[in-house]
C-alpha positions in Angstrom: -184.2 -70.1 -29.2 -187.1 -68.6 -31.1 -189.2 -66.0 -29.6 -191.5 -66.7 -27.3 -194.6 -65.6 -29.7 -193.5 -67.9 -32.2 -194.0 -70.5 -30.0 -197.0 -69.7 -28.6 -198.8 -69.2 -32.0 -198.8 -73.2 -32.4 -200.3 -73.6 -29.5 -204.2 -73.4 -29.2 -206.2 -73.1 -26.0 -209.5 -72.6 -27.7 -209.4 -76.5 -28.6 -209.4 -79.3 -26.6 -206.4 -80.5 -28.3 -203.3 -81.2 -26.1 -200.2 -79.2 -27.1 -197.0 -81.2 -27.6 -193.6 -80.5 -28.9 -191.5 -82.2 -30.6 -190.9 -85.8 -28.1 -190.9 -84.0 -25.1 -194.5 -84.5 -24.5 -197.3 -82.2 -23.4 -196.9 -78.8 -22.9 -197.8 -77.5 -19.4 -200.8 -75.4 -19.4 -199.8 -74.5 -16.1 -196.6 -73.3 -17.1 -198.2 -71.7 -20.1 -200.9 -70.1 -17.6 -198.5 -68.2 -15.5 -196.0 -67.5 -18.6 -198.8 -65.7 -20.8 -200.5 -63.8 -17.6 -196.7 -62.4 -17.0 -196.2 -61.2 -20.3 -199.6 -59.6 -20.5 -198.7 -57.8 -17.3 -194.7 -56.7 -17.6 -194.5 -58.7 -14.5 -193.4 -61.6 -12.5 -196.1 -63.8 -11.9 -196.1 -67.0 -9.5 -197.7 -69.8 -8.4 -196.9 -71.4 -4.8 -197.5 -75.0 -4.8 -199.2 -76.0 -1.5 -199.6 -79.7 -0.5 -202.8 -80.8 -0.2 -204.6 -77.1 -0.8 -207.8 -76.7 -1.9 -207.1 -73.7 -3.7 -204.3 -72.0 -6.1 -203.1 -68.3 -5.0 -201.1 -66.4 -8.3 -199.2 -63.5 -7.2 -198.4 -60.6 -9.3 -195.3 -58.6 -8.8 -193.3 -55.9 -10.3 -190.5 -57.7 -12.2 -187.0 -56.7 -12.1 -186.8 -55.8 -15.7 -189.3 -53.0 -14.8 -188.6 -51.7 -11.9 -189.2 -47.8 -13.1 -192.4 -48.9 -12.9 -194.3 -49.1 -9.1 -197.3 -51.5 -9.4 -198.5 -50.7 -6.3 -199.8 -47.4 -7.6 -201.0 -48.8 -10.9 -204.3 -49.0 -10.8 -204.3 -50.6 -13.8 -203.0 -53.6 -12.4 -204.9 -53.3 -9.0 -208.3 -53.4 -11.1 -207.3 -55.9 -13.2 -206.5 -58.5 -10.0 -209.1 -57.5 -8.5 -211.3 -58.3 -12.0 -209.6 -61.3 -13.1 -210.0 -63.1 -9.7 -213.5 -62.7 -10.0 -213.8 -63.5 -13.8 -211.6 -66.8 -13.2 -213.8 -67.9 -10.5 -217.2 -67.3 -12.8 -215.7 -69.4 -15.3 -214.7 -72.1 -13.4 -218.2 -72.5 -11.4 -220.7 -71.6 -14.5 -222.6 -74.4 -15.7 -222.7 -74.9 -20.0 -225.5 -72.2 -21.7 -226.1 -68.9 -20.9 -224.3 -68.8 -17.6 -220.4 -69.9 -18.7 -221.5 -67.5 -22.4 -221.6 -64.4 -19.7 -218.9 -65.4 -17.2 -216.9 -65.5 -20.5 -217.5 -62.6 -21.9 -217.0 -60.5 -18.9 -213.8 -62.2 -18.7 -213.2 -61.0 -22.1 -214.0 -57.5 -21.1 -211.7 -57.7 -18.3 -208.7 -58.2 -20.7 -209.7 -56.1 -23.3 -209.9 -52.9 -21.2 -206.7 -53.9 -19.4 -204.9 -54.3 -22.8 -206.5 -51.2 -24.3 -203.9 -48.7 -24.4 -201.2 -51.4 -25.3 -203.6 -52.6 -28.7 -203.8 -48.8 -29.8 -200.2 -48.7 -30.1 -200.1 -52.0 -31.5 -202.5 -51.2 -34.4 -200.7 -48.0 -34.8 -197.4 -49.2 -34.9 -199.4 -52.0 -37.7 -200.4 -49.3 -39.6 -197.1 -47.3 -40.0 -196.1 -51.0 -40.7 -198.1 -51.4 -44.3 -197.2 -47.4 -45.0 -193.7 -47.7 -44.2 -193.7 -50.9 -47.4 -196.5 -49.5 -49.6 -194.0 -50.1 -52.8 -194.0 -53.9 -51.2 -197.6 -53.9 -50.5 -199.0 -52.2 -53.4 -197.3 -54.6 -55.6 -198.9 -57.5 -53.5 -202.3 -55.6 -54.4 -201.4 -55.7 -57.9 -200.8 -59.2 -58.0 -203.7 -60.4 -56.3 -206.0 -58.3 -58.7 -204.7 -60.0 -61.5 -202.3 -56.8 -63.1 -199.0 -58.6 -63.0 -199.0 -62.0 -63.6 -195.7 -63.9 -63.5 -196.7 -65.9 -66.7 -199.0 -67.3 -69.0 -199.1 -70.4 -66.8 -200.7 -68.3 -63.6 -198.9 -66.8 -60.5 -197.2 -68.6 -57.6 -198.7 -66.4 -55.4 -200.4 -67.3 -52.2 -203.3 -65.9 -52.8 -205.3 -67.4 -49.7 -202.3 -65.4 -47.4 -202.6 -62.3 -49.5 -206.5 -61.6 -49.1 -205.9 -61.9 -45.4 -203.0 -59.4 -45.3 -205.1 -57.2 -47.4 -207.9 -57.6 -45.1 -205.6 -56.9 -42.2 -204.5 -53.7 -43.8 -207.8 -52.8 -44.2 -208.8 -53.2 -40.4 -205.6 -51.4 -39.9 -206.4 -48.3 -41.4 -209.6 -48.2 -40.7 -209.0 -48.1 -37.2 -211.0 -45.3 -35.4 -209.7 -46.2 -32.0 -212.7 -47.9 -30.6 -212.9 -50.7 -28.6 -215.1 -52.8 -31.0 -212.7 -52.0 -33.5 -209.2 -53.0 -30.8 -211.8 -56.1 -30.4 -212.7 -57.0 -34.5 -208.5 -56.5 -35.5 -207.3 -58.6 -31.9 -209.3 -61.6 -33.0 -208.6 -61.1 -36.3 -204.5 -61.7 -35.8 -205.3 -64.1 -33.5 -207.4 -66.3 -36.1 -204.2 -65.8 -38.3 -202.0 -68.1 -37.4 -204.5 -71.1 -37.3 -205.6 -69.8 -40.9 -202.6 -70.1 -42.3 -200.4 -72.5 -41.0 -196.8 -71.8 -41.4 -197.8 -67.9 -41.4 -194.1 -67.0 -40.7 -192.3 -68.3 -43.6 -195.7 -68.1 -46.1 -195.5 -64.1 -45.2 -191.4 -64.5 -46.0 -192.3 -65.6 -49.5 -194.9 -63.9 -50.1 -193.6 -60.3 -48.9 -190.1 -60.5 -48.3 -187.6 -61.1 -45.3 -187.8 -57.3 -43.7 -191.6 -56.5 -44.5 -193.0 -60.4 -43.5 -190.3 -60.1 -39.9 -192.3 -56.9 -38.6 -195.6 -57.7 -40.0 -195.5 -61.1 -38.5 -194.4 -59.9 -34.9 -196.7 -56.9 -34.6 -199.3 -59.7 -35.6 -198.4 -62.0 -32.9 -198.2 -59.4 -30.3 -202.0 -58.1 -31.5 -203.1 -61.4 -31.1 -201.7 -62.2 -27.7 -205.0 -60.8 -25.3 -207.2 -63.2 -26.8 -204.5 -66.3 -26.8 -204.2 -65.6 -22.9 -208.1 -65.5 -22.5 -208.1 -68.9 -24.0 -205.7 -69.8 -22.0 -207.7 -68.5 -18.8 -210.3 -70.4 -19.9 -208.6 -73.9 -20.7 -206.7 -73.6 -16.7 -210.2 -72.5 -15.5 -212.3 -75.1 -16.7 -209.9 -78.2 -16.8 -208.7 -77.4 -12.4 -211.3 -77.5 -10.0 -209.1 -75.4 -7.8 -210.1 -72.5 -9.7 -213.1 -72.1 -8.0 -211.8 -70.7 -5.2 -208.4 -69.3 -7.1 -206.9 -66.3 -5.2 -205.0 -63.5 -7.2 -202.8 -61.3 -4.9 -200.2 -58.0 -5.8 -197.0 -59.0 -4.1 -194.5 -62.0 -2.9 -196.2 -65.3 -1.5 -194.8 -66.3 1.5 -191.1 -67.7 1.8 -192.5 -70.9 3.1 -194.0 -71.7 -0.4 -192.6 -73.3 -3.0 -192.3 -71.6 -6.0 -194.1 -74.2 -9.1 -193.3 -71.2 -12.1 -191.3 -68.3 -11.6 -191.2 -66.5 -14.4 -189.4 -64.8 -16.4 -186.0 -66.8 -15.7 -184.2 -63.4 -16.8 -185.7 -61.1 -14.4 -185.9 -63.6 -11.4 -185.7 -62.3 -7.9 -183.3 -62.6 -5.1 -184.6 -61.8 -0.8 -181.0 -59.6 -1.4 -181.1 -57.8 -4.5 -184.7 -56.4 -4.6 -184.9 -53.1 -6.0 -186.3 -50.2 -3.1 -189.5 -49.9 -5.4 -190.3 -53.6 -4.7 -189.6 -53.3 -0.8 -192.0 -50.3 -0.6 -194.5 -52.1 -3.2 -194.7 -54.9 -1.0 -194.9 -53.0 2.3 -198.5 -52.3 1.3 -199.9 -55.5 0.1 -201.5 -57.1 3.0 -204.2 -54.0 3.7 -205.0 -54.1 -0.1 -205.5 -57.3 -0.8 -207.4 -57.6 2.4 -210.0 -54.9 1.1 -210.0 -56.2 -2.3 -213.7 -55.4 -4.0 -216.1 -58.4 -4.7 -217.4 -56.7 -8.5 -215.6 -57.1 -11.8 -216.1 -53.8 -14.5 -218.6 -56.0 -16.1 -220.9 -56.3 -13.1 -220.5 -52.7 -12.8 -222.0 -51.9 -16.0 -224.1 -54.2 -16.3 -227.1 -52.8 -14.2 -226.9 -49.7 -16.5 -227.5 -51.9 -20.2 -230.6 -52.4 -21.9 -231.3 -56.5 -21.8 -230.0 -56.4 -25.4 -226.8 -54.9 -24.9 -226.0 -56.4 -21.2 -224.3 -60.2 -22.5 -222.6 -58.0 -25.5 -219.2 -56.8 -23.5 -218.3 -53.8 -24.2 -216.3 -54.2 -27.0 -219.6 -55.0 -29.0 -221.6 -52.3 -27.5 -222.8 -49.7 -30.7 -223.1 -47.2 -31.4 -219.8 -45.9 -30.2 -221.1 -43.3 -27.5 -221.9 -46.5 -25.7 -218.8 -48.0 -25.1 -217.4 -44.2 -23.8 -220.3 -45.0 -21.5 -219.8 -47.9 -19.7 -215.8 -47.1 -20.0 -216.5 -43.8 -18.0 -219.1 -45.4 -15.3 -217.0 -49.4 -15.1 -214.2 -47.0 -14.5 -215.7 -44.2 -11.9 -217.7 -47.0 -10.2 -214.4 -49.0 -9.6 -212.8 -46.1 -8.3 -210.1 -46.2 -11.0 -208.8 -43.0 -13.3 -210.6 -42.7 -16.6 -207.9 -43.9 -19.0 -206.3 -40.8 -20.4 -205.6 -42.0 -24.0 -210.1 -42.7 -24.4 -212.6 -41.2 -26.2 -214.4 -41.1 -22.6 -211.8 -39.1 -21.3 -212.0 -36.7 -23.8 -215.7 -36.9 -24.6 -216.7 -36.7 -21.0 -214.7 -33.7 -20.5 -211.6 -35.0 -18.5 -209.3 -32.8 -20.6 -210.1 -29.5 -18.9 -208.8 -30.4 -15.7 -205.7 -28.8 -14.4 -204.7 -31.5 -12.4 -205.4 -34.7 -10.8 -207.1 -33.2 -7.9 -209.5 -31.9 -10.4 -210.3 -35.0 -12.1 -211.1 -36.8 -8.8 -213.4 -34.1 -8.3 -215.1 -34.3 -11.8 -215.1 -38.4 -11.2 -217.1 -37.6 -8.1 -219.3 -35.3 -9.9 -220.0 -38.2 -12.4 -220.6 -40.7 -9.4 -223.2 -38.8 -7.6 -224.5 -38.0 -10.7 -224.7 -41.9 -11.7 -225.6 -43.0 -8.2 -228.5 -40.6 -7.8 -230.8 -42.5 -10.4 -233.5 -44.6 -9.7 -232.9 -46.4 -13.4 -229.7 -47.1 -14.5 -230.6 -48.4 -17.9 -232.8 -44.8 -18.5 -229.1 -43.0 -17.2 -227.6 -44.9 -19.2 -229.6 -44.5 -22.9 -229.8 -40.6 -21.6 -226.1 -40.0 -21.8 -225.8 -41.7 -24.5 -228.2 -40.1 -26.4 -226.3 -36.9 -24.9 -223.3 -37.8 -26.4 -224.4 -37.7 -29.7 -227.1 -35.2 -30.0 -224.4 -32.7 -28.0 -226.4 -32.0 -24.8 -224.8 -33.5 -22.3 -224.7 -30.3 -20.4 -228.4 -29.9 -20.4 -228.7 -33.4 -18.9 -226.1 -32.9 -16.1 -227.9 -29.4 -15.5 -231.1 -31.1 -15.0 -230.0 -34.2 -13.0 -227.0 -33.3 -11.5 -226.4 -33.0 -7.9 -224.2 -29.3 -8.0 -224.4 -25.8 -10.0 -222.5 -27.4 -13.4 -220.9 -24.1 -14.7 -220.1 -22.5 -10.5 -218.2 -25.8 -9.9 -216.8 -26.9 -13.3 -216.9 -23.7 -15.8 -214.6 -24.4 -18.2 -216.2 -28.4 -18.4 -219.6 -26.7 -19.4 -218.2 -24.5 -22.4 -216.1 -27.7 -23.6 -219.2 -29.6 -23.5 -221.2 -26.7 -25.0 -219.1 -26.2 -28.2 -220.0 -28.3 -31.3 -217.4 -31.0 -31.7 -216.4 -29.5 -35.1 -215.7 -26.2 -32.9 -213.4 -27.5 -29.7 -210.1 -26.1 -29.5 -207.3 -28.5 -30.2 -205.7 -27.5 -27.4 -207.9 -30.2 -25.6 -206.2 -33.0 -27.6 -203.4 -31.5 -26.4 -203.8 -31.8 -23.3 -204.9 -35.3 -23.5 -201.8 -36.4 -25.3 -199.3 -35.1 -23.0 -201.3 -37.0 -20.0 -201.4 -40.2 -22.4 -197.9 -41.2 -21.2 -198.2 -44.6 -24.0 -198.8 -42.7 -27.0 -196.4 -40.9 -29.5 -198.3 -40.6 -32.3 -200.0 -37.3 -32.6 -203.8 -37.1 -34.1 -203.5 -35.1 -37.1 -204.7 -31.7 -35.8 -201.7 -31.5 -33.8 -199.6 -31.6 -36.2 -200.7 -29.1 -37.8 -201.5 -26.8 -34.9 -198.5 -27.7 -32.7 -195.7 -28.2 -34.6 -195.4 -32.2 -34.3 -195.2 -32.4 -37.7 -191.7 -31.3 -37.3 -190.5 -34.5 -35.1 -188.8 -36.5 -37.1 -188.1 -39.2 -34.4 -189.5 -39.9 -31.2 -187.6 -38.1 -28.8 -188.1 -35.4 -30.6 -192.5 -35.9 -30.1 -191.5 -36.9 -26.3 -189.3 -33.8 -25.4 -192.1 -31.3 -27.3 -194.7 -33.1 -25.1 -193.0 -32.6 -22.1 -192.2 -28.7 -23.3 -195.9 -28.2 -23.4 -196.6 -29.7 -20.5 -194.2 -26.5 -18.6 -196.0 -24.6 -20.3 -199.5 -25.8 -18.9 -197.8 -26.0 -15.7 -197.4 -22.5 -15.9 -199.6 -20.6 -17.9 -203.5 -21.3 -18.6 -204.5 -23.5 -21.6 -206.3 -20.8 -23.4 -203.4 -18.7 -23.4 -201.7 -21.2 -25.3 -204.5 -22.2 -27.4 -204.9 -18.6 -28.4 -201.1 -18.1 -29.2 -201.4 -20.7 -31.4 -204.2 -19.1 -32.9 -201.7 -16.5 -33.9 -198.9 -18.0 -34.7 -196.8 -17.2 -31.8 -196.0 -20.3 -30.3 -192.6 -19.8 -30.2 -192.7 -15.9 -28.9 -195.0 -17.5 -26.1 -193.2 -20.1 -25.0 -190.1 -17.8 -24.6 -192.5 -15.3 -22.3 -193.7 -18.0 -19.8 -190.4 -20.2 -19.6 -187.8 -17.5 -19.7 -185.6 -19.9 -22.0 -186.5 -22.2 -24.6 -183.5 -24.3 -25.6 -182.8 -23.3 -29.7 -182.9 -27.2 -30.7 -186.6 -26.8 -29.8 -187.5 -23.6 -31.0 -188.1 -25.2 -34.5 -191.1 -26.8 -33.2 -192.5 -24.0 -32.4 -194.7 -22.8 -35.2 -197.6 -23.8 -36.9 -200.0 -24.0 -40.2 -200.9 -20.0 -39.2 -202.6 -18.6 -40.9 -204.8 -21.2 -41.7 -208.2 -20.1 -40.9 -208.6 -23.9 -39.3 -206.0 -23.6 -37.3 -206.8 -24.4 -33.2 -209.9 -26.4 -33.7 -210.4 -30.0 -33.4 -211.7 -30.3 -36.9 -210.9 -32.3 -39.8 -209.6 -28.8 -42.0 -206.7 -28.6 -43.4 -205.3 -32.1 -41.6 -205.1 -33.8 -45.1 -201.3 -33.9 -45.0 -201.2 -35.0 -41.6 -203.0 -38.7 -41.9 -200.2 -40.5 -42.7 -198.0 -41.8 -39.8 -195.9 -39.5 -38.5 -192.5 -42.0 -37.9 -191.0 -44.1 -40.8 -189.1 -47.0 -40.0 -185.2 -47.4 -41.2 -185.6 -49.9 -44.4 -182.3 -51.4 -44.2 -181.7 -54.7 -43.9 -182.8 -56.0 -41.1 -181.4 -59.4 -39.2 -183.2 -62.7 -39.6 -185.5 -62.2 -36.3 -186.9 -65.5 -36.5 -184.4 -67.7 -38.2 -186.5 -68.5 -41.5 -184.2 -67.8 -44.6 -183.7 -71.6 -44.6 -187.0 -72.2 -44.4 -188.2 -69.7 -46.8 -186.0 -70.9 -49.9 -187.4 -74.6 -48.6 -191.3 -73.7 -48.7 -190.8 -71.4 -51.9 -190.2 -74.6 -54.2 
């Protein structure tokens, strides 16, 4: 059986168009409902059919396949019930104009920041993707210029599939990490498919069997947020129970009877579920009793400018404005400032020691937010803090507590030019960014990551650092690697460093760059840091046959 995204890319929610396959008829959009939501979430999503409800209850729960991970105290997940309830309610009570235009794009928004820190690593993977066949892709560039025709007769080439992949490459490396820019390169792959009909085997000819497999699935899985908003959408407005539609963390109750269970693999037995389900679900009934009324988007929304407020975030520019409304949708829902964000660094998350300290730095911005009378002048002041580098000055002026007797080493983070910050920041926020492997480039240099050649190597010298922050203070370790002695400082605050990691231990010293969150001396370290194995790989998607077909 193909995979699942190969499947899903024929099928359209964004038209009115009824899905069919082969002569089995229709396609469930039900079915398709609850199968998408599960795969968006890692987890087992069902719907209880109820004779003669007036409503549809969806329950989310940790699936079997993941049991390592505890969904209970993922807040991730808890926000996004709560958000997605709401959103799917919006949509299916707006009327046409204005109203359903904004009940949609806050649903959008509530996907989009959910999906965030699984996109980044998407578009990174992407990237390393096009470096790992430049020979491949270069030649593809060459072709479509014109500098290697086949013959005097005029190239084979599909030249309406190549601008796009070029264009895709482009957005690739372009990538800055934003959230307009997750936004621009999601619907981009999504629009690919319905471009290009075919795209599988077109991308086998044109590119070759191991290139076109890896391209074509990290395109799929980029385009998969906005296929499920579409598919939100379709269930949303075509069942009237959706107006009142119910979305719950946990097991419905064993009286129900189950209409979509998925996925088959991973089902569930009363007798064989995991401890971390049994505790997960010994806490459901008092959250999703107290579940809150607001999505992220009518968080934020009080603090935009009329212009900006029916944008979503993703759209919001310039970019100190999406850091914005990601640090108050996220402090206002009581939710942790995603670690791998610009808001998280930018806002100054990365000098706290611990978790207690960034509760207590989210409280700081809370009061702070919560004790003006505009939001929309809060709002353009921060902003205009952001990039003018006087954030401090504002928080001084407006703030509810002494800035530099509560959080000192937050005010001389936020004091520094950007330009001046030690790296040890970005440090910091890559070992708490527990999705990420990929280093930014000034860690490379500065910390030795350029030295990883897989990704055990990157995970095991995170985790190194992170004993090392455990016990010693960050600007002990920024200031050995100032010096070069990584390696002898280490040794002096662990006792042992294991020799297979000792290796890692050095830097670019003595760089005078070295340290600083700049762009000095980094030119090396742009390129992705992983390259894949370019053996032959196996026929993912079962297309050879096809391939050879469409190629004559």
């Amino acid at each position: 059986m193909a995979p699942i995204h190969v499947q899903d890319e024929l099928i359209d929610d964004s038209s009115s168009e009824i899905p069919v396959i082969g002569l089995k008829g229709s396609l469930s959009l039900k079915d398709r409902f609850i199968s998408r939501l599960g795969r968006l979430l890692n987890a087992e999503v069902v719907a209880p059919e109820v004779e003669g409800s007036q409503t549809v209850s969806i329950y989310v729960m940790p699936s079997a396949c993941f049991v390592k991970r505890d969904t209970v105290y993922d807040k991730r997940v808890r926000g996004f019930v709560n958000d997605i309830q709401r959103a799917l309610r919006d949509v299916a009570n707006a009327t046409d104009g204005p109203p359903m235009d904004q009940a949609l794009q806050d649903q959008w928004d509530v996907v989009l920041l959910y999906v965030a820190q699984n996109t980044d690593e998407t578009i990174k993977k992407l990237y390393q993707i096009f470096e790992d066949y430049n020979n491949k892709f270069g030649a593809l560039v060459s072709q479509m210029l014109g500098l290697d025709d086949i013959d005097e007769s005029g190239s084979l080439l599909d030249t309406e599939l190549g601008d796009l992949v070029i264009q895709l490459h482009q957005l690739a490396q372009g990538y800055g990490g934003s959230i307009k820019e997750q936004n621009d390169l999601i619907e981009f792959a999504w629009k690919l498919p319905h471009c290009c009909p075919a795209l599988a085997v077109r991308l086998r000819c044109l590119l070759g069997r191991t290139f076109s497999n890896e391209l074509y699935g990290l395109t799929c899985q980029l385009g998969q947020p906005l296929r499920m908003h579409h598919t939100m959408i379709r269930a949303a407005t075509t069942f009237e129970i959706f107006r009142t539609v119910k979305v719950y963390l946990g097991s419905p109750r064993p009286h129900c009877r189950l209409a979509v269970n998925l996925p088959a693999k991973c089902s569930l037995t009363k007798q064989h579920q995991p401890q971390s389900l049994q505790r997960y679900q010994s806490t459901l009934s008092t959250f999703n009793q107290a579940q809150p009324t607001r999505t992220f988007a009518d968080i934020i929304r009080p603090y935009l400018a009329e212009e900006d407020s029916r944008l979503g975030i993703a759209r919001l520019q310039p970019a100190q404005k999406q850091a914005v409304a990601l640090l108050i949708g996220s402090i206002l829902s009581d939710v942790p400032v995603p670690a791998g964000s610009e808001a998280y660094y930018q806002f100054g998350f990365v000098t706290c020691r611990n978790d207690f300290d960034e509760r207590k730095l989210s409280c700081y911005y809370q009061k702070f937010l919560e004790s003006t009378l505009d939001p929309t002048v809060v709002f353009k002041s921060v902003v205009k803090a952001l990039e003018f580098g006087t954030l401090t000055g504002l928080l001084r002026n407006k703030g509810h507590q002494d800035l530099e007797m509560s959080f000192p080493s937050l005010q001389k983070f936020l004091n520094n030019p950007l330009e001046e910050r030690p790296s040890i920041h970005r440090l910091v926020q890559f070992i708490r960014n527990k999705s990420s492997d990929e280093p930014v480039p000034c860690l490379r240099r500065d910390y030795g990551f350029r030295f990883c050649t897989q990704r055990e190597h990157v995970t095991a010298l995170k985790a190194l650092y992170s004993m090392i922050l455990d016990r010693a203070e960050a600007v002990k370790l920024h200031d050995a690697c100032r010096s070069g002695w990584l390696r002898e400082f280490a040794v002096e605050v662990l006792g042992h460093v294991d020799p297979t990691m000792r290796r890692f231990l050095q830097n670019d010293y003595p760089h005078p760059a070295i340290g600083f969150d700049n762009s000095t001396g980094i030119e090396n370290y742009m390129k992705p840091l992983f390259k894949r194995n370019l053996g032959a790989d196996p026929d993912l998607f079962g297309l050879d046959h096809l391939s050879a077909r469409y190629s004559h």
